[in-house]
C-alpha positions as protocol buffer text, in pm:
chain_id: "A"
residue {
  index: 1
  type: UNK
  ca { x: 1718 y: 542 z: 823 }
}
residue {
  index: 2
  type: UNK
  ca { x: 1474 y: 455 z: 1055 }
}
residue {
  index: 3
  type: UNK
  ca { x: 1454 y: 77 z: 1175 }
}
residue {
  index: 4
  type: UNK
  ca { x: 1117 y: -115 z: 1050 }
}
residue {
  index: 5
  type: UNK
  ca { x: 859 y: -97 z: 1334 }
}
residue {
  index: 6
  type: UNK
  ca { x: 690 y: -415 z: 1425 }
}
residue {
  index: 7
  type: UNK
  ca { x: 288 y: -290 z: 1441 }
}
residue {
  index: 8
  type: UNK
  ca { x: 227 y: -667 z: 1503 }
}
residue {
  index: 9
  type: UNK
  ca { x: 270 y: -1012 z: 1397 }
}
residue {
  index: 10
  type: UNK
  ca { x: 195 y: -957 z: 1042 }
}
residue {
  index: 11
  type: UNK
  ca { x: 296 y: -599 z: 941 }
}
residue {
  index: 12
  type: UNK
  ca { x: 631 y: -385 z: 971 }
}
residue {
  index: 13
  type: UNK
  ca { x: 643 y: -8 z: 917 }
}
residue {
  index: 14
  type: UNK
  ca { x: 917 y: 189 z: 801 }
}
residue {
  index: 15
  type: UNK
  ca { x: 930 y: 565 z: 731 }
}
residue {
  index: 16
  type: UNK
  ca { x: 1201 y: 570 z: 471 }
}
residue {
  index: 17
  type: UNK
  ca { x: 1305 y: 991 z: 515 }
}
residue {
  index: 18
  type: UNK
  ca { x: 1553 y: 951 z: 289 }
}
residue {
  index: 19
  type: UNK
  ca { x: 1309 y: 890 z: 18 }
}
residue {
  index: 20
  type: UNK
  ca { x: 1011 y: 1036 z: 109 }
}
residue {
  index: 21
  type: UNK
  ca { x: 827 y: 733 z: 158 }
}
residue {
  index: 22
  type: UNK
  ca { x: 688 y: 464 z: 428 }
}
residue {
  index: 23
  type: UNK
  ca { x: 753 y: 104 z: 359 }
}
residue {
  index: 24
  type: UNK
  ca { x: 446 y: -132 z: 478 }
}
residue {
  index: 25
  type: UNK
  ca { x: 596 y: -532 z: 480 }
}
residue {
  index: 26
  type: UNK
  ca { x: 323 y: -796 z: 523 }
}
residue {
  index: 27
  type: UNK
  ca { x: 517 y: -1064 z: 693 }
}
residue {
  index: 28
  type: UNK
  ca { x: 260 y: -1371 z: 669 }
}
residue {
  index: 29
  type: UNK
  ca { x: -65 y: -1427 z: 483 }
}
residue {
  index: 30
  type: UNK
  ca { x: -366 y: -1213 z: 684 }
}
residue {
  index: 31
  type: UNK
  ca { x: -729 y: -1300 z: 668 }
}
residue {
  index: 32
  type: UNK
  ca { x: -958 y: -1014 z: 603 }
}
residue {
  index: 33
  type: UNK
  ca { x: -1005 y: -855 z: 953 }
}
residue {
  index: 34
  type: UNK
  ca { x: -636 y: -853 z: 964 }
}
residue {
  index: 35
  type: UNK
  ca { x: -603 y: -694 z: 669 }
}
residue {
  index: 36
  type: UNK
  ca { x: -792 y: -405 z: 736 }
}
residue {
  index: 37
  type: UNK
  ca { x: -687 y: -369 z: 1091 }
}
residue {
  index: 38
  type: UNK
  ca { x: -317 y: -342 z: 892 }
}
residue {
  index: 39
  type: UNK
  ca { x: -473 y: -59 z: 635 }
}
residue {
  index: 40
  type: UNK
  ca { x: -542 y: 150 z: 902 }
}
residue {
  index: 41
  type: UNK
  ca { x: -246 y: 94 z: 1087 }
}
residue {
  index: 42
  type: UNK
  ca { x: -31 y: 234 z: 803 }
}
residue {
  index: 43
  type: UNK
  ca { x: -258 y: 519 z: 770 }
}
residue {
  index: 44
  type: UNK
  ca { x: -203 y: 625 z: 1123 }
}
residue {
  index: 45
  type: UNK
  ca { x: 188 y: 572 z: 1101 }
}
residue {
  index: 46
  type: UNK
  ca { x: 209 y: 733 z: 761 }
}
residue {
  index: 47
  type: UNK
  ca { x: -29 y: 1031 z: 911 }
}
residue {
  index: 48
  type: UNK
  ca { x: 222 y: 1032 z: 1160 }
}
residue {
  index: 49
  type: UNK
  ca { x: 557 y: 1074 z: 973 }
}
residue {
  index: 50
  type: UNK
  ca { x: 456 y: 1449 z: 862 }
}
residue {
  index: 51
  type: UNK
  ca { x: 121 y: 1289 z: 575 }
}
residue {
  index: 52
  type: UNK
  ca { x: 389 y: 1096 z: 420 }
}
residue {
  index: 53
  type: UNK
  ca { x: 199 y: 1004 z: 85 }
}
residue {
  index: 54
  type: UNK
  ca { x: 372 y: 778 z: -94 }
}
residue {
  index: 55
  type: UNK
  ca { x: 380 y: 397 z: 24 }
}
residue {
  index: 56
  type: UNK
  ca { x: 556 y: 63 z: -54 }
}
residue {
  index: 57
  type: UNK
  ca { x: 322 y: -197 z: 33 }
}
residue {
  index: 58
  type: UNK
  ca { x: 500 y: -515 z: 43 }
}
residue {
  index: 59
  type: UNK
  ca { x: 257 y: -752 z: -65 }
}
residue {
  index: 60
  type: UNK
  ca { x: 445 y: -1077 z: -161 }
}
residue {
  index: 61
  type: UNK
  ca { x: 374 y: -1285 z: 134 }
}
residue {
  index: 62
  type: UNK
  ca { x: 17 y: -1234 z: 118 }
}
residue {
  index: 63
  type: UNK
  ca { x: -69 y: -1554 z: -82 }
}
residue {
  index: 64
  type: UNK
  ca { x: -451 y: -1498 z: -122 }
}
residue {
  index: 65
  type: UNK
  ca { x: -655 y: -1150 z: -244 }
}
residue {
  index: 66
  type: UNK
  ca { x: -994 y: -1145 z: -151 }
}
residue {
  index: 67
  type: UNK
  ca { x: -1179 y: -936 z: -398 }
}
residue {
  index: 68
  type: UNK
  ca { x: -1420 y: -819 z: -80 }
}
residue {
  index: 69
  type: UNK
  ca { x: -1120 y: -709 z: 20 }
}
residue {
  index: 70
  type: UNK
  ca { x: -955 y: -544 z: -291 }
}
residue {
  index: 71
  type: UNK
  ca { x: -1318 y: -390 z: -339 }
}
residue {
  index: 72
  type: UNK
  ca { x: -1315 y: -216 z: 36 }
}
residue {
  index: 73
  type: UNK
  ca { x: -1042 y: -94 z: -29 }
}
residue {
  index: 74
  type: UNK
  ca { x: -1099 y: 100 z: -364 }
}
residue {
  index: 75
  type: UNK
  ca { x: -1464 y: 198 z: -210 }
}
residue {
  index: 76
  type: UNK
  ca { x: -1387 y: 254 z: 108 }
}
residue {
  index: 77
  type: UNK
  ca { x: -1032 y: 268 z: 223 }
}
residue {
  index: 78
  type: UNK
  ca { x: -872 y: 496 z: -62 }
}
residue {
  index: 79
  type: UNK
  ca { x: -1127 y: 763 z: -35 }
}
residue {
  index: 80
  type: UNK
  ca { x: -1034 y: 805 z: 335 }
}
residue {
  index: 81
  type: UNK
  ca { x: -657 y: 890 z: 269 }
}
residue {
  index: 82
  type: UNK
  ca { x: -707 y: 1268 z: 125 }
}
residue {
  index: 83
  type: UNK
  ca { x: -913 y: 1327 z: 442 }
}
residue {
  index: 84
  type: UNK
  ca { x: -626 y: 1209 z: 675 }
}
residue {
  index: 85
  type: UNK
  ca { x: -321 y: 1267 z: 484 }
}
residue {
  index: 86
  type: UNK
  ca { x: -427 y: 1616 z: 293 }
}
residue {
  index: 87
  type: UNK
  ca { x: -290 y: 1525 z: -68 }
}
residue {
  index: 88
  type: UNK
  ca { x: -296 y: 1305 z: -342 }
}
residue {
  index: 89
  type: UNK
  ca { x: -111 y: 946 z: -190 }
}
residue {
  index: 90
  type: UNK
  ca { x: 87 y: 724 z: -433 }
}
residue {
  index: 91
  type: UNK
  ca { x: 82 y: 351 z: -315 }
}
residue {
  index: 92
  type: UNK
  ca { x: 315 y: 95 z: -488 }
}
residue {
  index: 93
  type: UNK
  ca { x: 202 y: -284 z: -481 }
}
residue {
  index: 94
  type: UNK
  ca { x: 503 y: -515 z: -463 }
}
residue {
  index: 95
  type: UNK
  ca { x: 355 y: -822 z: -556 }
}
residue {
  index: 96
  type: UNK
  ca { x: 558 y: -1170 z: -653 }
}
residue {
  index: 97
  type: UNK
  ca { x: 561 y: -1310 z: -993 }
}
residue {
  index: 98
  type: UNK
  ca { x: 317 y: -1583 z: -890 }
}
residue {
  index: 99
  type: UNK
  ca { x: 44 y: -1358 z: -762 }
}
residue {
  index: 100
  type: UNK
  ca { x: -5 y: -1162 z: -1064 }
}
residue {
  index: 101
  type: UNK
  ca { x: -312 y: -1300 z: -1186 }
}
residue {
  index: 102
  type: UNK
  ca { x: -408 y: -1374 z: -809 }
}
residue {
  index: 103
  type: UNK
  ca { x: -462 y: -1014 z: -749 }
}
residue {
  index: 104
  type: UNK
  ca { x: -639 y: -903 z: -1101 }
}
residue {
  index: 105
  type: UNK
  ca { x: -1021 y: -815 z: -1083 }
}
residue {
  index: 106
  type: UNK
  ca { x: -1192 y: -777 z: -1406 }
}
residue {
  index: 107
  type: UNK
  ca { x: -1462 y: -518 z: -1238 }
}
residue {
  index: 108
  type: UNK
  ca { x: -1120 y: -290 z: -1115 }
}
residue {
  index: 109
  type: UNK
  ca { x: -943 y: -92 z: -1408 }
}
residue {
  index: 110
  type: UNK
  ca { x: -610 y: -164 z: -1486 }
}
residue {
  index: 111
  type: UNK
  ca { x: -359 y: -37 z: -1330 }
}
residue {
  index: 112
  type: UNK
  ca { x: -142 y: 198 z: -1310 }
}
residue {
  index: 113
  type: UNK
  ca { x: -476 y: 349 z: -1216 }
}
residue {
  index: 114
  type: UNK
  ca { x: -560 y: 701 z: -1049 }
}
residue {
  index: 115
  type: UNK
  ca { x: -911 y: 686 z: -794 }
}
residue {
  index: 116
  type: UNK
  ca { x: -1051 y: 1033 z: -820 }
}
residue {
  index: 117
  type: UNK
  ca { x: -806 y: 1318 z: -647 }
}
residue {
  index: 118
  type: UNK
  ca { x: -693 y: 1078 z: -366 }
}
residue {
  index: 119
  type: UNK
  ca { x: -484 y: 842 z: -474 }
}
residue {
  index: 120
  type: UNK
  ca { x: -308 y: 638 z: -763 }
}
residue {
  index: 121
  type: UNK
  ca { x: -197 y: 340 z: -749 }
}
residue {
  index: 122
  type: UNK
  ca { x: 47 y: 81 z: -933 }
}
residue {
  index: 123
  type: UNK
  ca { x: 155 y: -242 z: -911 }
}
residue {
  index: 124
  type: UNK
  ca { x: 559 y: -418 z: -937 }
}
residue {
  index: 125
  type: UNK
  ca { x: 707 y: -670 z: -887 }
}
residue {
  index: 126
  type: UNK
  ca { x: 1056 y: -534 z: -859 }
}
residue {
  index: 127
  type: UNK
  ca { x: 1107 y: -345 z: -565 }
}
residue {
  index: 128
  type: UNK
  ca { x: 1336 y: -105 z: -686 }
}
residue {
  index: 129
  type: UNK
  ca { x: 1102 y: 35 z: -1003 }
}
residue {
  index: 130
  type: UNK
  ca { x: 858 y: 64 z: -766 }
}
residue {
  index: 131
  type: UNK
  ca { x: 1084 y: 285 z: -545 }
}
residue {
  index: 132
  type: UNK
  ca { x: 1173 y: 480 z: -858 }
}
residue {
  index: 133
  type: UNK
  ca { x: 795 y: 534 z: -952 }
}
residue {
  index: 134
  type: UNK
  ca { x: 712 y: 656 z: -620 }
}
residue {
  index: 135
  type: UNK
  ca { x: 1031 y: 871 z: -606 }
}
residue {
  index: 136
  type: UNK
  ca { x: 916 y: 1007 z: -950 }
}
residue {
  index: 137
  type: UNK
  ca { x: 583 y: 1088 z: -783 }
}
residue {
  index: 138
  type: UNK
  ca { x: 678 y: 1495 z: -633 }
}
C-alpha cells in the first residue's frame, strides 16, 4: 500500500492498488476555490495511477456544501473525467451522519445516481460499504 500523499493542507491522496481505487481525504473544511483546486488535483493523481476510476472521497470534515459548488461539479467537473480518465469513473461520497441533509439538493436526483456515460456516483456513510460498492464496480 502506498502511503497517503499530502497534495496540501486540506487534501491527502492515496492510490489504494490493492483495490483498484484512489482514496481522496479532505482534512479541514475548504471554501469554494479550495474545493475545486482539490477536484482537479485528484483528477490529475487519479489520471496518474494508470485512469484509476473509482474514488473514495472522504468528505466528513467538510462541514458546509455549497450548492454552487455541488452544481459545478455535476455540470462541469463530472463531464471532464471520461475525457481525462477514458472510462466510466465510480466516486463514493463518505459523508458523516450529521451532514446528510447538509449535502441534499432538491434540483440533483437522488442518488445512487449515474451522469450520462461518465460517471456514477453514491453516497455512505460507512466507509467500508462504500469500499465494497466501488470494489463491486469492474
Amino acid at each position: 500500500m502506498v502511503s497517503p500523499v499530502a497534495v496540501t493542507d486540506y487534501l491527502l491522496l492515496q492510490h489504494r492498488a490493492d483495490l483498484g481505487l484512489v482514496a481522496a481525504r479532505w482534512t479541514r473544511p475548504v471554501n469554494s476555490s479550495e474545493l475545486r483546486a482539490g477536484y482537479q488535483e485528484m483528477l490529475r493523481y487519479a489520471a496518474g495511477c494508470d485512469a484509476c476510476r473509482r474514488w473514495l472521497i472522504d468528505a466528513r470534515r467538510r462541514v458546509q456544501v455549497d450548492s454552487r459548488d455541488v452544481h459545478w461539479l455535476t455540470d462541469v467537473f463530472y463531464p471532464t473525467l471520461r475525457q481525462h480518465l477514458h472510462d466510466h469513473t465510480y466516486l463514493a461520497f463518505l459523508i458523516g451522519p450529521h451532514q446528510i441533509d447538509h449535502v441534499r439538493d432538491e434540483s440533483l436526483p437522488p442518488l445512487p445516481h449515474t451522469h450520462g456515460d461518465y460517471c456514477s456516483v453514491h453516497q455512505f456513510t460507512d466507509e467500508g460499504e462504500a469500499v465494497r460498492w466501488l470494489v463491486a464496480q469492474r
